[in-house]
C-alpha positions in Angstrom: -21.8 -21.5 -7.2 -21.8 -18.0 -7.0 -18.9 -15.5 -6.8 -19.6 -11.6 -6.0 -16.4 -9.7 -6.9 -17.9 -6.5 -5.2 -14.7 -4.4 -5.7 -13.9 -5.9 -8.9 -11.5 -8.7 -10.3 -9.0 -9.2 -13.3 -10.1 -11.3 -16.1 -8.1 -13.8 -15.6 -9.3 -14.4 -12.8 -12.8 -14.3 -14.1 -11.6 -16.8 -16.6 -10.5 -18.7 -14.5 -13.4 -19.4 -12.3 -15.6 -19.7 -15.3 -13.3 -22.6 -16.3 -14.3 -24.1 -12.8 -17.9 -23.6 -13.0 -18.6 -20.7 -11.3 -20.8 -17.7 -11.8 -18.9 -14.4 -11.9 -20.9 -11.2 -10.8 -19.2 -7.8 -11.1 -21.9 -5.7 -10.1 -20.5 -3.1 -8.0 -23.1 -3.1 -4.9 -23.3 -0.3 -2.4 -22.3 -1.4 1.3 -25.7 -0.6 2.7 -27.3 -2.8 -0.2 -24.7 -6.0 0.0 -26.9 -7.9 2.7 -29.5 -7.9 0.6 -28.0 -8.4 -3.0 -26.3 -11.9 -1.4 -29.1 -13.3 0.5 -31.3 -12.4 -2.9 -28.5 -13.9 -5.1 -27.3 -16.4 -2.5 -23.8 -15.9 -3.4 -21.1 -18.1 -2.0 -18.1 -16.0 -1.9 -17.6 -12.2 -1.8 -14.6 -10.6 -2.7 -13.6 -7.0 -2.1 -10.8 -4.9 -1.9 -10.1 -2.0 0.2 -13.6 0.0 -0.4 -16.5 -2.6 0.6 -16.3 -3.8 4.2 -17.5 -7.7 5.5 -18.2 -6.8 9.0 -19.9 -8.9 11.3 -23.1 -8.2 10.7 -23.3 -8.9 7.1 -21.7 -12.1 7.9 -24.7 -13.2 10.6 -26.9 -11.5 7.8 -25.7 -13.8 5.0 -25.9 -17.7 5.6 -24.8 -18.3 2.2 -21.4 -17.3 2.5 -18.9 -19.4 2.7 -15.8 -17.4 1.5 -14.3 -14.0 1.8 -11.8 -12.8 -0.3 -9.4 -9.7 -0.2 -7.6 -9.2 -3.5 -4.7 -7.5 -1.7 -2.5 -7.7 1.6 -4.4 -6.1 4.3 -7.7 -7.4 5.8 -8.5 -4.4 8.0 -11.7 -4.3 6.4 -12.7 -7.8 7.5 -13.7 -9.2 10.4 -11.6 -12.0 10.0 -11.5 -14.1 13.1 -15.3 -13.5 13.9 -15.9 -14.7 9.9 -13.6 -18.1 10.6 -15.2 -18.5 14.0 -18.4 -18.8 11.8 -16.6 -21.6 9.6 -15.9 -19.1 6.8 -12.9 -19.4 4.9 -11.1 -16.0 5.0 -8.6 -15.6 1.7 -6.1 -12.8 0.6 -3.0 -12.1 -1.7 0.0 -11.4 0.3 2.1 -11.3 -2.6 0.7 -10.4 -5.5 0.8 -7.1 -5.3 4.5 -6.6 -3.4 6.1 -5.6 -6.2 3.9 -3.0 -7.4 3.6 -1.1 -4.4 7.1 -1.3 -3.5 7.6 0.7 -7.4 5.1 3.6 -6.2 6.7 3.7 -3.3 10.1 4.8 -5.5 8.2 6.8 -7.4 6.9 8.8 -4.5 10.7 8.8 -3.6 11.9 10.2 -7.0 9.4 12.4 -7.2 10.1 13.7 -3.7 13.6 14.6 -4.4 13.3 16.0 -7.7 10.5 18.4 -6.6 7.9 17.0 -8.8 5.1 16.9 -6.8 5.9 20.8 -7.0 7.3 20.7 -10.6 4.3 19.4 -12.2 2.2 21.6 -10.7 4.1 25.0 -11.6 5.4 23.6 -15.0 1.5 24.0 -16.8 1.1 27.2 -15.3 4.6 29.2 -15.3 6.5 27.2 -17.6 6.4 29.4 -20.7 6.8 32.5 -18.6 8.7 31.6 -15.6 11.4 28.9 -17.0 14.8 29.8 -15.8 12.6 30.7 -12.8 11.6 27.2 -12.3 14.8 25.8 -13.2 16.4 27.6 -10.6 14.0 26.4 -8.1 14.1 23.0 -8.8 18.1 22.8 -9.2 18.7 21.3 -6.1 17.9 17.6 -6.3 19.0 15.0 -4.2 20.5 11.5 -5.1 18.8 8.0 -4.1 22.3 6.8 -4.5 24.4 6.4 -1.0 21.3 7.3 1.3 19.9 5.5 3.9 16.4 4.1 3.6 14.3 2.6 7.0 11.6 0.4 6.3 9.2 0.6 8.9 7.2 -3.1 8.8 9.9 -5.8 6.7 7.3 -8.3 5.8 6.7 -9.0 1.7 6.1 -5.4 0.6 9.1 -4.0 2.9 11.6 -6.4 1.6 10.4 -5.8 -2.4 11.2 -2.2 -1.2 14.5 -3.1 -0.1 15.2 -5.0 -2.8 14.6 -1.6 -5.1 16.6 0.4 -2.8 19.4 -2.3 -3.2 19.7 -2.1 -7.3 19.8 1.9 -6.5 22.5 1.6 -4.2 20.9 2.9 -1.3 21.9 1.9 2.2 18.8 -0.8 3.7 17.7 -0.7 7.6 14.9 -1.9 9.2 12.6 -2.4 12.2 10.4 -5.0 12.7 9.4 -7.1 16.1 8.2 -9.8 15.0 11.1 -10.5 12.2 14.8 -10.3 13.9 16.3 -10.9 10.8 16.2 -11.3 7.1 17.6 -12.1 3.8 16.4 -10.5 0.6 17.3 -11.8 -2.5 17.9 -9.0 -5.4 17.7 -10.7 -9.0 18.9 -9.1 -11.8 17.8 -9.9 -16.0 20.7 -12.8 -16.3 19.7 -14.8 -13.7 22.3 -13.9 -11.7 21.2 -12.8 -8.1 23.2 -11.1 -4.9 21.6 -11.5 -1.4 22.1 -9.2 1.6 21.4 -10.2 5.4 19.7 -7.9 7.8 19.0 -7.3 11.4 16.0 -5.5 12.7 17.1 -2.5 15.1 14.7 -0.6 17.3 11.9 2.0 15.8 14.1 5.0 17.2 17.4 4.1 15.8 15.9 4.0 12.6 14.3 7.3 12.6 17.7 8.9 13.8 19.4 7.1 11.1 17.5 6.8 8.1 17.1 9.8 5.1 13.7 8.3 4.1 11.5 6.5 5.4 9.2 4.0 4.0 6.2 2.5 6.1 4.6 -1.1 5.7 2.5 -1.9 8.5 -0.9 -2.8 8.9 -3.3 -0.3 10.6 -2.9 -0.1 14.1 -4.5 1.6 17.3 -2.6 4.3 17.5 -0.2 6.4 15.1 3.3 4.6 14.5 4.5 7.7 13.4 3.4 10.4 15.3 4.9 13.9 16.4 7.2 12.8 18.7 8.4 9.9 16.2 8.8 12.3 13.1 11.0 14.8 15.7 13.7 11.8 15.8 14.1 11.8 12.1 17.0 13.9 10.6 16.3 17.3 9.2 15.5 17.0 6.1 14.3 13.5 6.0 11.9 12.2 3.6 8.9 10.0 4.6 6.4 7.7 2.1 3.2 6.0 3.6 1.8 3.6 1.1 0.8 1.0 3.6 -2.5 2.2 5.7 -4.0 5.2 6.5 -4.1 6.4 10.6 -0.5 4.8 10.9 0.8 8.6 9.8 -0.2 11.5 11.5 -1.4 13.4 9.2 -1.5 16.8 11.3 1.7 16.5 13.0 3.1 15.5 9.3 1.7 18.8 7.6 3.3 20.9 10.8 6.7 18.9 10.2 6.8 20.1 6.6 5.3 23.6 7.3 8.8 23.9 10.0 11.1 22.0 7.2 11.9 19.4 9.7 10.6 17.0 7.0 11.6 17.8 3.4 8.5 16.0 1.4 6.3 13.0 2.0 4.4 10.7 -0.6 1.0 9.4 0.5 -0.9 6.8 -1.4 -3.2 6.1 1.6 -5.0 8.4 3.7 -6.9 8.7 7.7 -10.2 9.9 6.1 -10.4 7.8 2.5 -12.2 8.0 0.4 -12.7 12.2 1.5 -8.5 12.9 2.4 -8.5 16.0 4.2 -8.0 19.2 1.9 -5.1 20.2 3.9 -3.4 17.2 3.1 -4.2 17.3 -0.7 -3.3 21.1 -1.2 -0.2 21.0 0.8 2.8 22.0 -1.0 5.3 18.7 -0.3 3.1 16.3 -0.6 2.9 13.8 -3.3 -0.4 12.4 -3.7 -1.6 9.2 -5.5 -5.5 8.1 -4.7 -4.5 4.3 -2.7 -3.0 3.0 -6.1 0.0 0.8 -4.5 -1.7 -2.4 -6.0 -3.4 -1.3 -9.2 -1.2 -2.6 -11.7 -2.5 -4.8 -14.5 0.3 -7.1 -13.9 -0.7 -7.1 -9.7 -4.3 -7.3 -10.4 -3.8 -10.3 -13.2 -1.8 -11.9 -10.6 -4.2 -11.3 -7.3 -7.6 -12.5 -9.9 -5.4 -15.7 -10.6 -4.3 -16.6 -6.9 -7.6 -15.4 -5.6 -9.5 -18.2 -8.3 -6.7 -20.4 -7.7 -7.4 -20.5 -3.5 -11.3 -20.5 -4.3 -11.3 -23.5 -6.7 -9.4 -25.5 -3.8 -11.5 -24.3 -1.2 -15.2 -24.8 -3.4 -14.1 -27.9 -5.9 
């Protein structure tokens, strides 16, 4: 059998499948060439990240298939009930990647309220000439410590972010309909572990309440966090998107930071990838990373294994 990893896949999980008796292809095939590159190949299972879509009509287009994989959380790029009604089997890694995004999400954080973003920038060009300048400029840091983080979506990736928040001492809120309450567990290096119990309050307390905020949510139809939403937050407040783009919006954002009503955000995901707008990538407060949350070599060993792991039982 035949497995296209269109969007790529770790070697581990290459080994893996290998091991199993499957044929790896890593070709990276353009969207408008996929229908024909499976039917020609008659691959069994395509896999694909966030860049190659598995709409509809490649699925009527491609009898062979009989799996679809996303190596990551969200399948917004799938048409995943329409593939299932088909009698596909529809895979993904819900966990595999937590951790790592919930770590760019602090660093987007740190780098917030030390004035990196800003720092790193100036520091090439001014930084022989303009040092005390700079130093002056970027004296007046903030502390993680003691502030109050909302977590917008407290599914895996919010509660590895909570977990994070926790070891930093950071007060932990959340909102989430669908999950009343939670525990998160917080390990440390000894094996010894302390867990906290939550309750999810409503979107607008947290907003009023919460220093930063961090959002984990899957796309949706409109903007969770629009103009009127980001006017509740607290002067000031800090705001990190690393779940979807189109959940933040982007304009009213750029005019919260232009007023100071929002201190900095951090974006790792954008409305218009793979082109963000240029307004959004030149703005002063804005930390930028290029929809990285999962790219670790640690995630991406782990999603390659569970995505071989879930393909062997499905295929063998």
């Amino acid at each position: 059998m035949k497995v296209l990893a269109n969007d790529g896949i770790s070697q581990t999980g290459i080994d893996s499948l290998e091991a199993a008796g499957f044929e790896v292809i890593t070709t990276n095939v353009a969207q408008d060439q996929l229908e024909n590159f499976i039917n020609s190949n008659a691959i069994d299972v395509i896999l694909v990240r966030s860049a190659t879509t598995v709409r509809k009509e490649l699925i009527d287009a491609c009898p062979s298939i009989k799996v679809v994989g996303r190596g990551g959380v969200g399948m917004d790029n799938i048409d995943v009930q329409y593939a299932r009604d088909k009698g596909l089997d529809v895979i993904n890694t819900p966990a595999a990647s937590s951790a790592s995004v919930a770590e760019l999400v602090f660093a987007h954080l740190y780098t917030g309220v030390r004035f990196l973003y800003d720092s790193n920038r100036n520091m090439p060009l001014d930084g022989d000439t303009k040092f005390k300048n700079l130093k002056k400029a970027y004296a007046k840091g903030i502390e993680l410590r003691g502030k109050t983080i909302g977590i917008i979506g407290f599914g895996r990736i919010g509660q590895e972010t909570a977990k994070i928040a926790l070891g930093v001492g950071m007060k932990v809120i959340y909102s989430d309909p669908f999950m009343d309450k939670a525990s998160v567990t917080v390990p440390f290096f000894d094996g010894q572990s302390v867990t906290c119990h939550f309750s999810s309050i409503s979107k607008e307390e947290l907003l009023k309440e919460s220093d930063f905020i961090s959002l984990h949510i899957p796309a949706q139809k409109e903007y969770v966090i629009g103009k009127k939403e980001l006017e509740l937050m607290k002067d000031g407040a800090g705001i990190v998107n690393a779940a979807r783009g189109g959940v933040l919006d982007e304009v009213a954002l750029l005019a919260s930071l232009d007023s100071g009503k929002i201190s900095f955000a951090g974006l790792d995901v954008f409305e218009n990838e793979p082109t963000p707008a240029v307004q959004v990538l030149m703005h002063p407060k804005v930390s930028l990373t290029p929809h990285i949350g999962a790219a670790t070599s640690g995630a991406q060993d782990r999603i390659g294994t569970e995505l071989a792991e879930q393909i062997i039982a499905i295929l063998n």
